[in-house]
N, C-alpha and C positions, 0 to 999 in steps of 0.2 A: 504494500500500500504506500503511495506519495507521500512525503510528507510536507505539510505546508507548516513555511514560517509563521512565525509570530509578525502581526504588523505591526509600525512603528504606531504610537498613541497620533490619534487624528487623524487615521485613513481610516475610519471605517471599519466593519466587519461580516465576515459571512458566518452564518449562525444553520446551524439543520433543523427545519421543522418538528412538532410531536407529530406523531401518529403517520398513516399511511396517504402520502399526498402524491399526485405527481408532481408537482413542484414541489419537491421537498427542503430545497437551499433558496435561503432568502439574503440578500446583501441589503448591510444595516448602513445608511449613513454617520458619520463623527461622532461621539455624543456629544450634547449640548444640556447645559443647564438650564429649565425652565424656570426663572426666577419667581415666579407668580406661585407654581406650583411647589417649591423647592427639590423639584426631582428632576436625574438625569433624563432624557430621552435624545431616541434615534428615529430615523425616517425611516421607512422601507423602501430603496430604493427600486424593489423587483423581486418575482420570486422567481423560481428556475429549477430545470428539470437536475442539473448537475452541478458542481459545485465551480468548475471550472468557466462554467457560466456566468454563475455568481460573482466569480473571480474578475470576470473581463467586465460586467456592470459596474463594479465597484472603480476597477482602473480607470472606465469612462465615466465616473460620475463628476458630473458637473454643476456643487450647489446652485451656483448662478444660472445654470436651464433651470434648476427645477423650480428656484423663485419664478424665472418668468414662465411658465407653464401656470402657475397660482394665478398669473395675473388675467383678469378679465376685460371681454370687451367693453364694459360700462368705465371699466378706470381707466383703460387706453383713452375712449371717446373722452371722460370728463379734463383728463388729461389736455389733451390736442387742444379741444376748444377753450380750454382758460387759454390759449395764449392765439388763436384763432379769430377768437370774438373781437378781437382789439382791432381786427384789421378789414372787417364789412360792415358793411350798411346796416341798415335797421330791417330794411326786408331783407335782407338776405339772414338777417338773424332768423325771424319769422319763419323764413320758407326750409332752415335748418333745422329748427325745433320742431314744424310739421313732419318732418320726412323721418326724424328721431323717432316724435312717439306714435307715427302710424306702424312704421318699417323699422327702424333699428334698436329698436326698444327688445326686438324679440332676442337679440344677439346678448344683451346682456350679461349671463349669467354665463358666456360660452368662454372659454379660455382663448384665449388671444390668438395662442399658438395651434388652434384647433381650425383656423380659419385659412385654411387651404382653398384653389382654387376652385375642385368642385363641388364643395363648400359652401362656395361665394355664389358660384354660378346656379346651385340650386336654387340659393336665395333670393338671388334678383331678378330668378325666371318668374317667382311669385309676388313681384312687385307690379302691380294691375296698370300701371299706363307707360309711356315711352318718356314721358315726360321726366314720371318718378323715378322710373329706372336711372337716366341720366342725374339727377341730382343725388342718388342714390351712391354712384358710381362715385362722383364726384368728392361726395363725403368721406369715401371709403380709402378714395386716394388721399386724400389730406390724412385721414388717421395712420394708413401705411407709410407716410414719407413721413410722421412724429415717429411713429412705432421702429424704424428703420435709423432713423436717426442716433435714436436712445440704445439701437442694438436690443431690443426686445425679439425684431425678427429680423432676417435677412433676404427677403426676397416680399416684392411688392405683389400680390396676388389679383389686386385692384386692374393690373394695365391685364391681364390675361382674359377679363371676365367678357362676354359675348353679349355684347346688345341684340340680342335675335329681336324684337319686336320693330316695328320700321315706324319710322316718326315720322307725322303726320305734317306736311309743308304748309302753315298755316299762310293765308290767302289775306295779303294785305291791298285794304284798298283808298287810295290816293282820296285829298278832297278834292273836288271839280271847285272849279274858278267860279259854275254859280253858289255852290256851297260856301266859298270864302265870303263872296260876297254876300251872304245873307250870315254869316259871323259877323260880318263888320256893321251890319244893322244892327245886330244884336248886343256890339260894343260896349254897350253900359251896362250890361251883365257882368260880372266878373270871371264867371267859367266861360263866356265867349271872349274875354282876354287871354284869357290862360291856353283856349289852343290855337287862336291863332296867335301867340306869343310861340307856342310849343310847335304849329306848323312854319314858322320863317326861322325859329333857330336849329332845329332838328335835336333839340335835347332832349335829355330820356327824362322819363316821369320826376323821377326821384330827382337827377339834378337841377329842375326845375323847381321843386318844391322846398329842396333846400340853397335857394338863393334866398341872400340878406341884402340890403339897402349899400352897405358895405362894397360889396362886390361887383357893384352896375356903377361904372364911372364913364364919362363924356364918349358914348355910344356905345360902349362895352359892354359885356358881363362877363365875369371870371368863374368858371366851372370851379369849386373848391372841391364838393364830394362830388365821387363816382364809382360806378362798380367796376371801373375797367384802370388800369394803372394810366392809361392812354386819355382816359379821359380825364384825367386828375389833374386841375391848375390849366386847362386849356382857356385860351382866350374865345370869344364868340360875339362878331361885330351884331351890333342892336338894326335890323332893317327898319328904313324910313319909313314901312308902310306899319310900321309896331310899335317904334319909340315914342309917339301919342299913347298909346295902350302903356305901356311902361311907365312913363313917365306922370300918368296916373295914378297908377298903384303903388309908385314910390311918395305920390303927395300924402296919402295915406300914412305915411312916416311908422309904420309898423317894420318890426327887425325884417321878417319875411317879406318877402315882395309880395308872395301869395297868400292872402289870410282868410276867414271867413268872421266869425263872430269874435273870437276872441284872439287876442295878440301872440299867435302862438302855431306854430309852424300844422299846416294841415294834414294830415296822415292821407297815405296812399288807396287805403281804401274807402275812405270820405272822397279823394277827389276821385277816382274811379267811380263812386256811385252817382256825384253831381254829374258827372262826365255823360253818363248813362243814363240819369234822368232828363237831362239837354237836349243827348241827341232824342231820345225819345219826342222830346216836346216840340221841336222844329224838322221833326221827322225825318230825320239822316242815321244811314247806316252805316255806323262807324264802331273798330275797337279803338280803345286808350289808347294802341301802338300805329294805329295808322299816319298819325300826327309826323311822326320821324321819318314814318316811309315817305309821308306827302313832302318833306322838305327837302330828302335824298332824291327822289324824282325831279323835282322843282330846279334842282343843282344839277341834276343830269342833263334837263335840258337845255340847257346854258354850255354846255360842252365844260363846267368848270374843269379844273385840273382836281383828278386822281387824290394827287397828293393832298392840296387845298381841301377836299372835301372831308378827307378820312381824318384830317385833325381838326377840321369845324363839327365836324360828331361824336369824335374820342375814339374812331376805331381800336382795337385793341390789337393790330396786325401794324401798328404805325411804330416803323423805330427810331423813326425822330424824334430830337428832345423838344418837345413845346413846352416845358417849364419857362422857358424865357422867350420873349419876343425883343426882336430889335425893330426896328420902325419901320424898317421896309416889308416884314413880315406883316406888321397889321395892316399895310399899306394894301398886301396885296389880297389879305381875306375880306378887308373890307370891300375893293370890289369885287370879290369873287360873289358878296354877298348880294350888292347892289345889281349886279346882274340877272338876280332873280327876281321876275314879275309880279 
């Protein structure tokens, strides 16, 4: 019979089960004091049919895997987004917290290291629209590039996963020039400022809503927040045919350019609903995103320049610095903007 050494104190130990097992060798991890309890204890690292087995578990035990194996996907997630949250909008908070406690809520309790590809891809086969999926996805990648970071796991399972469900090309439609023009009748409205403010600048909802009085100087306005890195600090010349409507709503001397009852910036799904109760009321069929298409069109047809257009909207594909403008720069967006009818 073999004989096995004694190990040195602090590697562990392989110990022989009672009774009649087929795993009958079990490898113990270190002992460690439970100070709470005042007694020694060991882990089990694994049990096994032979001792020799026992033997190669133990030489591969890795305390440090077996913490992260403890760890769950709620602590990964809580994890990520404390330092996540810092860096999006207020809907995009919103539309993160939906997708948690509809869809990722279920992962909770699952071990981090438990979340292999098909896994993942069972999971997101069960996520009900193409929409969700995507934001789903997106999440998941943000958690694997923390989790990766910190060396919890080593491989991103997120890029592998298969969007099998095909997403629907939502049909955007322009406003017609009689439509504008029955906005500008309706100019002493305030939600009829707001989209033909929101059709001549082509801004997205949100950066619209959060403009301050601050930020709109001698024909300008300065995009501060954005969802897109691209769009963040962009300049955007004020068109002749809006700077009446602006210059309105700034007499109003509220921080927001855009307000309603009280002094205090409007939430996105207040102005969504005015939006929708409007169009209803003067009878036009419009979404809240048609507005951006309509001013992307508008600039199209102007032959403007490519480049000009993709940093008057914040494209997110733009690797130009438009953090700073020199004068020949606003020189030239402003008529890129004036060009438009």
């Amino acid at each position: 019979m073999a004989k096995y050494k004694r190990r040195a104190n602090g590697c562990g130990t392989v110990v022989k089960l009672s009774g009649k097992r087929r795993k009958a060798w079990a490898a113990l991890s270190p002992a460690k004091m439970n100070y709470e309890t005042e007694k020694i204890e060991r882990e089990v690292i694994g049990t096994f049919e032979t001792r020799q087995e026992a033997d190669k578990a133990l030489l591969l035990y890795d305390p440090k895997e077996i913490e992260r194996r403890k760890l769950l996907f709620k602590t990964i997630y809580e994890k990520w987004w404390e330092g996540h949250v810092k860096k999006v909008e207020e809907n995009t908070i919103k539309t993160y917290h939906s997708m948690y406690n509809k869809y990722l809520s279920k992962l909770d309790n699952v071990s981090f290291k438990e979340l292999n590809a098909l896994f993942l891809q069972d999971f997101i086969d069960k996520v009900d629209s193409a929409s969700s999926q995507k934001l789903v996805k997106a999440v998941l990648a943000g958690i694997f590039k923390y989790a990766m970071k910190h060396e919890i796991v080593d491989k991103d399972f997120s890029k592998l996963l298969d969007m099998k469900k095909q997403v629907a090309v939502l049909e955007r439609k322009n406003f017609t020039k009689e439509e504008m023009a029955i906005l500008f009748e309706y100019s002493e409205r305030k939600i009829a400022k707001a989209i033909l403010i929101l059709n001549y600048t082509g801004l997205r909802i949100s950066e619209f809503l959060n403009l301050n009085k601050e930020v709109i100087n001698n024909g300008y306005m300065k995009v501060i927040k954005s969802k897109t890195e691209a769009g963040r600090n962009r300049i955007v010349p004020i068109h002749s045919k809006i700077q009446g409507l602006v210059d309105e709503l700034l007499a109003e001397n509220r921080k927001y350019l855009y307000t309603q009852d009280e002094d205090k910036k409007v939430t996105y799904a207040r102005f969504r609903k005015e939006f929708e109760n409007f169009m209803e009321e003067v009878k036009m069929n419009h979404t809240i995103h048609d507005t951006r298409h309509t001013f992307s069109n508008m600039a199209d047809d102007t032959k403007m320049n490519k480049k000009i257009l993709a940093q008057l909207v914040g494209h997110k594909n733009v690797k130009t610095t438009i953090n700073t403008y020199v004068h020949k720069d606003l020189e030239a967006l402003r008529k890129a903007i004036d060009l438009i009818n």
